[in-house]
C-alpha positions in Angstrom: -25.5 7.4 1.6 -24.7 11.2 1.6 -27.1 13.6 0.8 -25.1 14.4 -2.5 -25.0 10.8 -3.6 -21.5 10.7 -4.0 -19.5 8.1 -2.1 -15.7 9.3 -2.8 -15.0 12.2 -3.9 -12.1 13.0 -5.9 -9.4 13.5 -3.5 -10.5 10.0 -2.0 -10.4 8.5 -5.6 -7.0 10.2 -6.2 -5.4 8.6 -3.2 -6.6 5.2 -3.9 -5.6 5.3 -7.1 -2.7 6.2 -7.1 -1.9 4.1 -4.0 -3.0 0.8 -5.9 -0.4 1.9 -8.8 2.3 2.2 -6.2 1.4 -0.7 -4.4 1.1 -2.8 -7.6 4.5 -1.6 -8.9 6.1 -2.5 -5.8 5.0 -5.6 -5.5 6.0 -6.4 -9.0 9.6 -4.5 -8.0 10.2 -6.3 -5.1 9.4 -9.6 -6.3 12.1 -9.0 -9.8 15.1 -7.5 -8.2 15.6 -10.1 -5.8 16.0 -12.5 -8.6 17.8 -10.1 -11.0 21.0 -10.9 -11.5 23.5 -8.3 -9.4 24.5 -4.8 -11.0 22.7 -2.1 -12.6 19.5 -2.8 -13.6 19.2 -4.5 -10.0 20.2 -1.5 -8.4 17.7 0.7 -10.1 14.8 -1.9 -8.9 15.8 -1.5 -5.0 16.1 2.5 -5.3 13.1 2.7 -7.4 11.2 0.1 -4.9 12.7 2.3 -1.8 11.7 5.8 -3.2 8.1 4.2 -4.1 7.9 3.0 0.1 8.8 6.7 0.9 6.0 8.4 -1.3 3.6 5.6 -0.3 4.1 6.1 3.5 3.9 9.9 3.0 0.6 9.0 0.7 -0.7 6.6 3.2 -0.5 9.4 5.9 -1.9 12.1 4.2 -4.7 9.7 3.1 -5.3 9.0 6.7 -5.6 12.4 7.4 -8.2 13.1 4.8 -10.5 10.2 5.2 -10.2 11.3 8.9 -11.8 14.9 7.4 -13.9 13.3 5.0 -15.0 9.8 6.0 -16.3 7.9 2.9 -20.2 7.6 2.7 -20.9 4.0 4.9 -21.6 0.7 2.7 -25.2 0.0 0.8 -27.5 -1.4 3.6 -27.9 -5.2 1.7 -24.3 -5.7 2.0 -24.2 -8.9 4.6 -22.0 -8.7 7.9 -19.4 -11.1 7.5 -18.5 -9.1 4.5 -18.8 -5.7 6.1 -16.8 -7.3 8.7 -14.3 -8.9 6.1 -13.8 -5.6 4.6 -13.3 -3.7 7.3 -10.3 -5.9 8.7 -8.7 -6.0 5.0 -8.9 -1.8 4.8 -7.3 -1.8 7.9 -4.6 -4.0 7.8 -4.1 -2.5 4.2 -3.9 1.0 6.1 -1.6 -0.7 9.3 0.5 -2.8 6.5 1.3 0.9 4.1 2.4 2.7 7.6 4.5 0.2 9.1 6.1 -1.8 6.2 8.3 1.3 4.9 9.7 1.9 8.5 10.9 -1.7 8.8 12.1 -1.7 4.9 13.9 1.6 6.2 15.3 -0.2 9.0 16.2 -2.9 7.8 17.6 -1.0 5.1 20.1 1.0 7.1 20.9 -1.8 9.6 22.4 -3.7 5.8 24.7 -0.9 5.6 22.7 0.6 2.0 21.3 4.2 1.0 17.9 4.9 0.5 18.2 7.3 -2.3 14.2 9.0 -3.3 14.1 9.1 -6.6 17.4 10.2 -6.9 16.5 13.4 -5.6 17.5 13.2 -1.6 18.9 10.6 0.5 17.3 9.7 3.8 19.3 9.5 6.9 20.2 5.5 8.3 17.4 5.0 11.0 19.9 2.7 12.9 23.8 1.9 12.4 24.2 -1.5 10.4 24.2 -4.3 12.1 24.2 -7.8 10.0 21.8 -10.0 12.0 19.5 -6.3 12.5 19.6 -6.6 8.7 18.7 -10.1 7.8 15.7 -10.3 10.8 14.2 -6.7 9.5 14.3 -7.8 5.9 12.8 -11.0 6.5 9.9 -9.2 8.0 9.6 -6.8 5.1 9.9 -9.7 2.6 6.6 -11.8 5.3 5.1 -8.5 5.4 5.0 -7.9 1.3 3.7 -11.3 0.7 0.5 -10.1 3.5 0.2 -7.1 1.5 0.0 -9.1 -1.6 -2.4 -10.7 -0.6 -4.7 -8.2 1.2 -4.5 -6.5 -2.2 -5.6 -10.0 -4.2 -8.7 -10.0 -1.9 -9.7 -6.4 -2.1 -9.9 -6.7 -5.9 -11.3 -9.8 -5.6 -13.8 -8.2 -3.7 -14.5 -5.0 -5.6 -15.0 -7.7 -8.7 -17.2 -10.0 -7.2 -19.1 -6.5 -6.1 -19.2 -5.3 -9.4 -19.8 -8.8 -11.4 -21.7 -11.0 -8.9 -23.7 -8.7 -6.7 -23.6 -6.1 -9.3 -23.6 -3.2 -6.8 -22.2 0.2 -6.6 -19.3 -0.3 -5.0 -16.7 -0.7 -7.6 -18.2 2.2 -9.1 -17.9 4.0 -5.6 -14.1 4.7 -5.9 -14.1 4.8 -10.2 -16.7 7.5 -10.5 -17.6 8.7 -7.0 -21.2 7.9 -7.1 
């Protein structure tokens, strides 16, 4: 542990929190408005899903950047390997998952002939020209790729409560209060 005790500190905390809201809220998004019926409250779901994956890649990076600055104090020693191990991978997909899925969701996109419109601010430029069979095959990915994520975020939490309520260690508390 650091000399100062703390494990996070609070831009650390900031990022992942607000990172799990977007996450969690895109999930939720992308699962509704492909079963809401066509038109505007549809509409609102893809541009509010799209401008989420543009803040969240721009998050992901700068969170990259700091944790590169500022790594994260290592885990408590009596945490066993397999777990270590387990938790490594899922951070790092997580981390692999947030960069690459809004590029293909971009892709794919532009290659279905749509805008992506942040927050109805700015609209970003196609990636590619559209291209049907481009479309389907990239959206397909992004739809596999969400259903990962969704998962990689079930076992994290499951994680950090089975930390918290089983093991009762710090770890949970880690990323709440920093220490």
């Amino acid at each position: 542990m650091r000399d100062d005790g703390i494990a996070y500190d609070a831009v650390a905390r900031s990022f992942h929190w607000v990172t799990a809201a977007l996450v969690l809220t895109m999930i939720a998004a992308g699962f509704v408005m492909l079963d809401a019926p066509s038109g505007a409250i549809q509409n609102f779901l893809f541009d509010y899903h799209r401008s989420c994956g543009v803040v969240l890649f721009v998050i992901t990076l700068a969170r990259l950047l700091w944790r590169f600055k500022t790594p994260p104090a290592p885990m408590e020693e009596d945490i066993p390997f397999p777990q270590r191990m387990v938790a490594h991978a899922v951070h790092g997909l997580l981390y692999l998952l947030l960069l690459a899925q809004p590029i293909i969701g971009w892709i794919g996109t532009a290659a279905f002939g749509a805008k992506i419109t942040v927050f109805w601010l700015f609209v970003l430029p196609p990636i590619v020209d559209k291209n049907k069979e481009m479309a389907d095959t990239y959206l397909e990915i992004h739809e596999a790729m969400g259903l990962v994520i969704t998962a990689l975020v079930a076992m994290h939490i499951g994680g950090a409560l089975y930390h918290h309520f089983i093991r009762r260690d710090r770890t949970l508390m880690r990323m709440v209060r920093g220490a």
